[in-house]
C-alpha positions as CSV (number, residue, x, y, z in Angstrom):
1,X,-16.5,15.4,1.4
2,X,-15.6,12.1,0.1
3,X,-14.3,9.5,2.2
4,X,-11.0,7.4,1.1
5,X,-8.8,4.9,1.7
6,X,-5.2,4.9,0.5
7,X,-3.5,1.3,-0.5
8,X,-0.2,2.4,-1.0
9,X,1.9,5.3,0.6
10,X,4.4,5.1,-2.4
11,X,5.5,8.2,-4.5
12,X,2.0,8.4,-5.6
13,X,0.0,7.6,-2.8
14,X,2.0,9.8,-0.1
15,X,3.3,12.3,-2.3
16,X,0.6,12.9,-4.7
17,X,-3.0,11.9,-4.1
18,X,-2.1,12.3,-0.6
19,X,-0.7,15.5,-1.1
20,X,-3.7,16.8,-2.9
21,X,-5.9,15.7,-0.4
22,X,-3.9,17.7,2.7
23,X,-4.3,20.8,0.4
24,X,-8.1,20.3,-0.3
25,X,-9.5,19.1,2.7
26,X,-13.2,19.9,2.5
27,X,-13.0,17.3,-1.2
28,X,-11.4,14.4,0.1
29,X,-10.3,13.0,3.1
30,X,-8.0,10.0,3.8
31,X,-9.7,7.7,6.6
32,X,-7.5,4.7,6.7
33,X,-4.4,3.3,5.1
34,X,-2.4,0.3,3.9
35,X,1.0,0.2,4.0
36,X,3.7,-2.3,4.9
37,X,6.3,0.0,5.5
38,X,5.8,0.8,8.8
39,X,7.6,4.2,8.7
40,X,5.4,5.2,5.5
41,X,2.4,3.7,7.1
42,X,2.8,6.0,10.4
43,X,3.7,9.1,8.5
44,X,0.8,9.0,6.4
45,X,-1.7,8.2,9.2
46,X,-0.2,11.0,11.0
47,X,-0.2,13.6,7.7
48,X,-4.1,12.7,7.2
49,X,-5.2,12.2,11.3
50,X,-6.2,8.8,11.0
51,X,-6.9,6.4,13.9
52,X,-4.6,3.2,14.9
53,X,-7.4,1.1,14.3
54,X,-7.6,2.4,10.7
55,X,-4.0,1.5,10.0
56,X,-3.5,-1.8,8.1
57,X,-0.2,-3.7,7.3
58,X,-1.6,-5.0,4.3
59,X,-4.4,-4.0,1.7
60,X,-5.8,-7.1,1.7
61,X,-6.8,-6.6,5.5
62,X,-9.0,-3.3,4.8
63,X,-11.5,-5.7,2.4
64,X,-12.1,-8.2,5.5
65,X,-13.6,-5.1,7.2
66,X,-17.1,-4.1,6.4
67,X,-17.6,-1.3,3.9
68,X,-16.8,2.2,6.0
69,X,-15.7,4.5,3.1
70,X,-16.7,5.8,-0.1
71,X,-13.6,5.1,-2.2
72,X,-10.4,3.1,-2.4
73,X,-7.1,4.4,-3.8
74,X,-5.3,1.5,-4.9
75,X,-1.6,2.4,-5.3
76,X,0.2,-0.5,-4.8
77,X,2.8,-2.6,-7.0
78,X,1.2,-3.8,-10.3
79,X,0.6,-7.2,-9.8
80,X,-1.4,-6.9,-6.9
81,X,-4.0,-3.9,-9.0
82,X,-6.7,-6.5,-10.3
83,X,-7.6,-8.5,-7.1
84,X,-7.5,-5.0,-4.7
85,X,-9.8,-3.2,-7.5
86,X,-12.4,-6.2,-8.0
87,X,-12.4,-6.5,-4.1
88,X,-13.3,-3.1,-3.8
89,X,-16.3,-3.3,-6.5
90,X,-18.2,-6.0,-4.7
91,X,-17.9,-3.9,-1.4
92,X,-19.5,-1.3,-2.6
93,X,-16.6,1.0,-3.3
94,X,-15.4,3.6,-5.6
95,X,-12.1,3.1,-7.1
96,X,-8.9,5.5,-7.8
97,X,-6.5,3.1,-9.6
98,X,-3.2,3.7,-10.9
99,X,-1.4,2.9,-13.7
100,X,-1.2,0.1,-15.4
101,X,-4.8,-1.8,-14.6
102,X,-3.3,-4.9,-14.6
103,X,-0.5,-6.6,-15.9
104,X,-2.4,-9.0,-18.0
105,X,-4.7,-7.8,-20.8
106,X,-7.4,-11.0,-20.0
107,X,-7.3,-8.5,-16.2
108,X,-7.8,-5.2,-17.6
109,X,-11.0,-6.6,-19.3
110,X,-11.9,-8.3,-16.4
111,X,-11.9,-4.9,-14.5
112,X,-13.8,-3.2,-17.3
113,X,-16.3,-5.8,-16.8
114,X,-16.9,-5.6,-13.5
115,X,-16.9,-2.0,-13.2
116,X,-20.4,-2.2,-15.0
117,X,-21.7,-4.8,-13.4
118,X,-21.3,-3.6,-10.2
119,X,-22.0,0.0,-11.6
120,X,-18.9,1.5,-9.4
121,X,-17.0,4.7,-10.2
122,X,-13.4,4.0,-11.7
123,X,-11.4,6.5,-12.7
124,X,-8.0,5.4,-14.1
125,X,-4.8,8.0,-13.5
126,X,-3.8,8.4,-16.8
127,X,-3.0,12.0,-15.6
128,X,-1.6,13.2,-19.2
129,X,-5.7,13.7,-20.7
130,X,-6.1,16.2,-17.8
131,X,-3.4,18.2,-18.6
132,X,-3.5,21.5,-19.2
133,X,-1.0,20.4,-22.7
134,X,-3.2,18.2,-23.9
135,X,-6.5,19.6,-23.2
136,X,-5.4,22.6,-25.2
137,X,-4.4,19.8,-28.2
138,X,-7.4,18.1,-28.0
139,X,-9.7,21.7,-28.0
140,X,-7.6,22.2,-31.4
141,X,-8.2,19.0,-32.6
142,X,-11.8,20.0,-32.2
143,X,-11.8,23.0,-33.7
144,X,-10.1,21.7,-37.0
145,X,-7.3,24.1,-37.3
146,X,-5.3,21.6,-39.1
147,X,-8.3,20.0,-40.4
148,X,-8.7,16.4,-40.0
149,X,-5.6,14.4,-38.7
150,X,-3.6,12.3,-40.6
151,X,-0.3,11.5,-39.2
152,X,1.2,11.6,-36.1
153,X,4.9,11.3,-34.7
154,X,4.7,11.3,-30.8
155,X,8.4,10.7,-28.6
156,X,8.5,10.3,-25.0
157,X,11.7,11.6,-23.5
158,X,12.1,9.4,-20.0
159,X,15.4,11.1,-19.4
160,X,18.4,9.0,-18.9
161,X,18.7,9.3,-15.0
162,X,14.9,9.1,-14.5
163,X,15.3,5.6,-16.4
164,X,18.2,4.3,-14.4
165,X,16.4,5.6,-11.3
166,X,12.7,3.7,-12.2
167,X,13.5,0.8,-14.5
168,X,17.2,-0.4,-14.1
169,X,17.3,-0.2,-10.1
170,X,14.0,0.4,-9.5
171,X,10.3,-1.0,-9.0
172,X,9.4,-1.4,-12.8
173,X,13.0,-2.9,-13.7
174,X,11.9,-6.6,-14.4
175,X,8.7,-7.3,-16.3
176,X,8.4,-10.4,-14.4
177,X,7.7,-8.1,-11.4
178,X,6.1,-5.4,-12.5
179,X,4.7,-5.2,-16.5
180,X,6.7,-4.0,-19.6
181,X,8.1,-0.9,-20.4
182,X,5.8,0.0,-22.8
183,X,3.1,-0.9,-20.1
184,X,4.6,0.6,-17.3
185,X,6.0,4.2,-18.6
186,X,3.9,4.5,-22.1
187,X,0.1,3.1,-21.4
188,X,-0.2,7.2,-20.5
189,X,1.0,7.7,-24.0
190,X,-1.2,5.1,-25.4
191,X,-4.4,7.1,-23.6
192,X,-3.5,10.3,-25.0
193,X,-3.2,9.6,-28.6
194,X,-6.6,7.7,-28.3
195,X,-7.9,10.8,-26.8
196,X,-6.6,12.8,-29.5
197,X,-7.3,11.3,-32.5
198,X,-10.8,9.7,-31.2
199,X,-10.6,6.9,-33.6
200,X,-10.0,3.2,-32.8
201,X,-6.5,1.5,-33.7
202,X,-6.4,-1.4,-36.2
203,X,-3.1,-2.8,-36.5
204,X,-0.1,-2.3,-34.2
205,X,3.7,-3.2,-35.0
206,X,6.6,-2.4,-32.9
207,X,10.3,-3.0,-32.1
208,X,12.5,-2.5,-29.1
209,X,15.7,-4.0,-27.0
210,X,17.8,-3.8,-23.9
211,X,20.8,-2.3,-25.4
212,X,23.3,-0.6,-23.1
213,X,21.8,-1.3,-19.5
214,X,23.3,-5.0,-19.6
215,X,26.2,-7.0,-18.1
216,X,27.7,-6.6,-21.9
217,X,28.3,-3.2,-21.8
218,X,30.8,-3.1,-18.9
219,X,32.7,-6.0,-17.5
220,X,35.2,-4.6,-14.6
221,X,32.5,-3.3,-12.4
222,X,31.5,-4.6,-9.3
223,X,27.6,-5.5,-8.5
224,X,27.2,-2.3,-6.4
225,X,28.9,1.2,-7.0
226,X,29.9,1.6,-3.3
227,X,32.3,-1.8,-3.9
228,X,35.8,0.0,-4.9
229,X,34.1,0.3,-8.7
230,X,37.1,1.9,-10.9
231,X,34.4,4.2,-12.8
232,X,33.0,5.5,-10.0
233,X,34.3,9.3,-11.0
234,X,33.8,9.2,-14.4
235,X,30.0,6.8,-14.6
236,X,27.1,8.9,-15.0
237,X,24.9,6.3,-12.8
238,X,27.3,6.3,-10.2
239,X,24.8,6.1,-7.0
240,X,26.0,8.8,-4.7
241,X,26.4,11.6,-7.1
242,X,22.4,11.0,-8.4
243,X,20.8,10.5,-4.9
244,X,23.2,12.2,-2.7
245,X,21.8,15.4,-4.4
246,X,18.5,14.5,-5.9
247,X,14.8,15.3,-5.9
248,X,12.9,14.1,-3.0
249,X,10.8,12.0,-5.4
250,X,14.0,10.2,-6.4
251,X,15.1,9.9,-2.3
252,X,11.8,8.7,-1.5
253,X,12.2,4.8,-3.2
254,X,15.6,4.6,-1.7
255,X,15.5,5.4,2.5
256,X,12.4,7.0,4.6
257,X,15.4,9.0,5.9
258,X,16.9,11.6,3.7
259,X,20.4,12.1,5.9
260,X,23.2,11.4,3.8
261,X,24.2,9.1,6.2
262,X,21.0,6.9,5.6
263,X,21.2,7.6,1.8
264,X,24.7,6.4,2.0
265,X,23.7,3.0,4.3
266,X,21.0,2.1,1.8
267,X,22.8,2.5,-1.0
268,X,25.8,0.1,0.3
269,X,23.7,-2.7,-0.7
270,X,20.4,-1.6,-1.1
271,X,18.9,-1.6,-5.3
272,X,19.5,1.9,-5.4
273,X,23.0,1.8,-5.2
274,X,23.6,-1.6,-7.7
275,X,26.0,-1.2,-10.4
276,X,23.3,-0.2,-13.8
277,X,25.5,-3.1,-15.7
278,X,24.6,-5.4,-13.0
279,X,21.4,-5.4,-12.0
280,X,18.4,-8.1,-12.6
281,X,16.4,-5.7,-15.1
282,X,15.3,-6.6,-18.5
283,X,12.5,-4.0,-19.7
284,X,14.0,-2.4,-23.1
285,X,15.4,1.2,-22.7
286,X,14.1,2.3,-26.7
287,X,11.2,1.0,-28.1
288,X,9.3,2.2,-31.2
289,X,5.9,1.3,-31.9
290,X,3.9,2.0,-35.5
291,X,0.3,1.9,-35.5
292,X,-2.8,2.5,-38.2
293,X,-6.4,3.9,-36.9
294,X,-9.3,4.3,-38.5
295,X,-9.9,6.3,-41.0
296,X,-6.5,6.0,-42.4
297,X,-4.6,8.0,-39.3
298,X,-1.0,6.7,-39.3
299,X,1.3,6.7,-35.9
300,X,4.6,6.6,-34.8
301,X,5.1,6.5,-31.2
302,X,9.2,6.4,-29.3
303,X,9.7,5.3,-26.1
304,X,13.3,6.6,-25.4
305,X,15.7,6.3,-22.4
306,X,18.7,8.3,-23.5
307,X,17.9,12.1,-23.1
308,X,18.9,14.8,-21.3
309,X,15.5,16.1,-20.7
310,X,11.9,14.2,-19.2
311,X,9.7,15.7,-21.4
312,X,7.2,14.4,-24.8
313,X,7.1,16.2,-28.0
314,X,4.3,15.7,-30.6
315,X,3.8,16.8,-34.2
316,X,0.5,16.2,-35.7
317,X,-0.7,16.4,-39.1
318,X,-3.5,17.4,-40.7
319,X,-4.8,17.9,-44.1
320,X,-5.0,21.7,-43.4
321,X,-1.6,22.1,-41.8
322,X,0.7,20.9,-39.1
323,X,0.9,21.3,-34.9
324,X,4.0,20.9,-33.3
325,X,4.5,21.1,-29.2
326,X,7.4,20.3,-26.5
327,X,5.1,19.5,-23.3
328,X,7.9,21.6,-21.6
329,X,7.2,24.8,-23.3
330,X,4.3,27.5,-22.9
331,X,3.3,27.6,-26.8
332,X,1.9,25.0,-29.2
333,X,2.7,26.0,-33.0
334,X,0.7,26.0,-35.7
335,X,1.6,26.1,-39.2
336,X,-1.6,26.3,-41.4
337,X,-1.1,25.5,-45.2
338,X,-0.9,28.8,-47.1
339,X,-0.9,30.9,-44.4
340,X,1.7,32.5,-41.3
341,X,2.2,30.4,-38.6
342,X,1.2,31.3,-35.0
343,X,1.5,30.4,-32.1
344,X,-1.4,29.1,-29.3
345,X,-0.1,29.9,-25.8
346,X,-0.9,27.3,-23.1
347,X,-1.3,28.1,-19.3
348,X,1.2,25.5,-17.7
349,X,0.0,24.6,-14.1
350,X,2.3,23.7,-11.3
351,X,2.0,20.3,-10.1
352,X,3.0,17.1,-11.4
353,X,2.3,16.1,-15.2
354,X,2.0,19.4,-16.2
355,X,-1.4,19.6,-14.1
356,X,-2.3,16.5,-14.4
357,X,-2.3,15.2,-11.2
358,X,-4.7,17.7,-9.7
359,X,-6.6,17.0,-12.9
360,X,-7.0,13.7,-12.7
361,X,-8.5,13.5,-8.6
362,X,-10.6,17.0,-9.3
363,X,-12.3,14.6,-12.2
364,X,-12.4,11.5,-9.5
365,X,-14.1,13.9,-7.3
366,X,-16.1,15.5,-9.5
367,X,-17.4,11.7,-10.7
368,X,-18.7,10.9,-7.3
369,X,-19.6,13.9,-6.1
370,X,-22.3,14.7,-9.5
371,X,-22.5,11.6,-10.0
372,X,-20.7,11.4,-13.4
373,X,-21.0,8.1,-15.4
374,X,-16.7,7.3,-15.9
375,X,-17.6,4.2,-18.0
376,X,-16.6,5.8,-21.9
377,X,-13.2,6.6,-19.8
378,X,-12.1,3.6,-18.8
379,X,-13.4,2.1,-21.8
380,X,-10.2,4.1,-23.6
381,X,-8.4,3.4,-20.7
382,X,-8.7,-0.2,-21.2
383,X,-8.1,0.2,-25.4
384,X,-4.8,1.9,-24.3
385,X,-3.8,-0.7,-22.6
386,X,-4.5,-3.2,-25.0
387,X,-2.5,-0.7,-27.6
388,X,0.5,-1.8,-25.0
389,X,0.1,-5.0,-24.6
390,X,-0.6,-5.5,-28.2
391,X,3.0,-3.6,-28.8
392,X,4.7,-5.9,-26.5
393,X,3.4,-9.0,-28.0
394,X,4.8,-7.9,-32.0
395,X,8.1,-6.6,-30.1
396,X,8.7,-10.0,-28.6
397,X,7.1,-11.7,-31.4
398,X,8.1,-9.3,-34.8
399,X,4.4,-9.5,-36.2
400,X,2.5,-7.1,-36.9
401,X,-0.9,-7.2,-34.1
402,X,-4.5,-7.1,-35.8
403,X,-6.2,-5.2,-32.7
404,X,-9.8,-6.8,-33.5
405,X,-8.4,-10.3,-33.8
406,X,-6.1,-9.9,-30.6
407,X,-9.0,-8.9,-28.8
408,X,-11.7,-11.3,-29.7
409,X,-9.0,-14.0,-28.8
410,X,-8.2,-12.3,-25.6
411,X,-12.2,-12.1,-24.7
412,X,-12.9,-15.7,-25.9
413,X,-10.0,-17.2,-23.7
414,X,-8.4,-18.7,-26.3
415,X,-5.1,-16.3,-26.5
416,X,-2.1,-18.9,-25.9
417,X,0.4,-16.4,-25.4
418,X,-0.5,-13.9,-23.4
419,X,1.9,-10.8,-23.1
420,X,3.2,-9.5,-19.4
C-alpha cells in the first residue's frame, strides 16, 4: 500500500489519479491533500477519508510538516511544478509529477539532477508511452516489421472545442502563465516519438502562429458571449451551447456545481464564458515542427487546433515497408514492401489516453513497490522536453536549434534567451 499526498484536486488530480486510487485501494491511498478551492479540497478529503488535520490550503504548507508519506502527487499549475517537486526530494519523498516539469528548460534539468542525487522515485505522466497504442507500436518497432525507421509524419488532432475549452479560455491560454503550446499539449508527443524511434534528436526547426483566435478575426463582439453578442446563434464557441451540454471533464474548470443555473452564473463573467476573439491568450493554435535524429531518422510533427475529432495519427516509415495508425481505431496497418498488407489489431483499454492513465500510476506503483530504478525514464522525459522547448525557441526565433549546442548552453548557464 503506498501512501500519497495529492497537490492539486484539478481534472487530474480529482478526476484521474484520484479516481484510480478509489478503484484500487489496497495500491494506493491518498492521506492528505492540497487544494485551495475549498469546495475541491473538501470533496476530495471526503472521496479518499482523510482527516481535517491533513487538509492543506496550500501545497507549500504539506512540506513544513515532517515527512508522513511515501509519495507526493504534484498536480498543480505549471509554474509552481519545480519548487513543489525539489521540496519533496529533500523530504524524503517519492514524486508523481505531471506534465510539463517545468516551464523553464534550466528547471527540468534541475529536477533531473536532483532526482539522482537524492536517489527519489520520479515518474513523469507522459501517459501516451503506457498506452496500449503505443506499446503495440513500439513492440513492432522492435520486432522490425518495417525494418529500421526512416521517416516519420506524426499529427496531433486537439479538436477545435477541446482547444477553445484549454488554451483560449482556459488554464494553458497565456504562456506567460502557464508554458507554450508546444509545451503544454505536445511534450507527450515529444516522449513518444523518443520512445519510438530510440535515437537522440540533433537538430530541431519549427513554425507556428495565433491565427484565428485573435481580436482580428471578429470585431462586433462583446468581451463575454452572455453580453447581447449578435453571433451568439450562429458562433461555434458560443459558451452555453459547449458547457451547457458538455463532458464533465469540460464542466469541471468552469463551476464545482454542475446546475445549469451555476454553469450559467459562472459563465456571465467567469473565463469560460469570454468571447474566443477576446480573450488574453496568445499560445499558437497550429504549429509544425521538423526534426533530424540520429542515424538519419527524419520527423515531422503537427500540432493542430482545427479538427473535428481529438485524436493523433502516425505513419512511420521503414526501409522494409510502412505503418500507419489513427489512435482512435482498433487496428494498426502494415504495408510491407512486396508483400499484402495486414492488419495488427490492438486491444483499446477504457480509461483516459487510451489506457494510459492507469498505465502510467500501475508503473508509479510498480517503481516503489519493486523498487524499480525510473532514472532512464525521466532521462527521455527530460530530452522531450527539451525537443519543446527547443521548438519554441526556432518558432519564436526562425532558426533552426542544434540540440547539443542548446543544451551545453542551457547546462553551462550561459543561454541568454531562455524560452517559456
Amino acid at each position: 500500500m503506498i501512501r500519497a499526498i495529492m497537490l492539486g484536486a484539478g481534472n487530474r488530480g480529482l478526476g484521474t489519479y484520484g479516481a484510480y486510487a478509489l478503484k484500487h485501494k489496497a495500491e494506493i491511498s491518498f492521506v492528505a491533500i492540497a487544494e485551495t478551492d475549498p469546495e475541491r479540497r473538501t470533496y476530495f478529503a471526503m472521496q479518499h477519508n482523510i482527516d481535517l488535520s491533513m487538509q492543506f490550503q496550500q501545497a507549500a504548507d504539506v512540506f513544513k510538516e515532517k515527512k508522513f508519506a511515501d509519495a507526493v502527487f504534484v498536480c498543480t499549475q505549471d509554474q509552481q511544478h519545480t519548487e513543489y517537486v525539489l521540496k519533496a526530494f529533500r523530504l524524503g519523498y517519492h514524486v508523481f509529477l505531471e506534465k510539463p516539469m517545468a516551464t523553464k528548460p534550466r528547471d527540468v534539468l534541475r529536477i533531473l539532477k536532483q532526482q539522482k542525487l537524492y536517489h527519489r522515485k520520479l515518474v513523469i505522466a507522459h501517459v501516451l508511452r503506457f498506452s496500449p497504442f503505443f506499446m503495440k507500436i513500439k513492440k513492432l518497432m522492435e520486432d522490425k516489421v518495417i525494418g529500421d525507421i526512416m521517416g516519420i509524419d506524426h499529427i496531433e488532432q486537439v479538436g477545435d472545442i477541446h482547444y477553445s475549452h484549454s488554451y483560449v479560455r482556459g488554464n494553458w491560454r497565456n504562456s506567460q502563465l502557464s508554458s507554450p503550446m508546444i509545451l503544454a499539449k505536445s511534450c507527450h508527443d515529444m516522449d513518444i516519438l523518443l520512445y519510438l524511434i530510440g535515437e537522440k534528436p540533433q537538430a530541431i526547426a519549427s513554425f507556428g502562429e495565433l491565427t484565428h483566435f485573435k481580436a482580428d478575426t471578429m470585431k462586433d463582439v462583446p468581451g463575454y458571449c452572455m453580453d447581447g453578442c449578435p453571433h451568439q446563434e450562429s458562433c461555434r464557441y458560443e459558451a452555453r451551447k459547449i458547457y451547457l451540454h458538455a463532458a464533465d471533464w469540460m464542466k469541471y474548470p468552469v463551476s464545482n456545481d454542475f446546475s445549469e443555473e451555476a454553469m450559467l452564473k459562472a459563465l456571465r463573467k467567469g473565463p469560460y464564458g469570454r468571447c474566443v476573439y477576446r480573450s488574453d491568450n496568445n499560445v499558437v493554435d497550429h504549429q509544425t515542427v521538423t526534426m533530424q535524429f540520429e542515424k538519419g531518422i527524419s520527423v515531422n510533427f503537427m500540432m493542430m487546433a482545427f479538427t473535428k475529432e481529438i485524436k493523433r495519427t502516425i505513419h512511420i516509415m521503414g526501409t522494409k515497408g510502412e505503418l500507419l495508425a489513427d489512435m482512435n481505431q482498433p487496428d494498426i496497418q502494415i504495408i510491407p514492401f512486396g508483400k499484402e498488407p495486414y492488419k495488427v489489431h490492438v486491444n483499446i483499454q477504457e480509461g483516459g489516453h487510451g489506457g494510459g492513465d492507469d498505465g502510467v500510476m500501475k508503473k508509479f506503483i510498480h517503481s516503489l513497490t519493486y523498487d524499480w530504478d525510473t532514472t532512464l525514464d525521466v532521462e527521455d522525459a527530460v530530452m522531450a522536453h527539451l525537443m519543446a522547448f527547443a521548438a519554441e525557441e526556432s518558432r519564436v526565433s526562425g532558426k533552426i536549434i542544434d540540440m547539443k549546442h542548446y543544451i551545453e548552453e542551457i547546462e553551462r548557464g550561459t543561454k541568454t534567451s531562455e524560452t517559456r
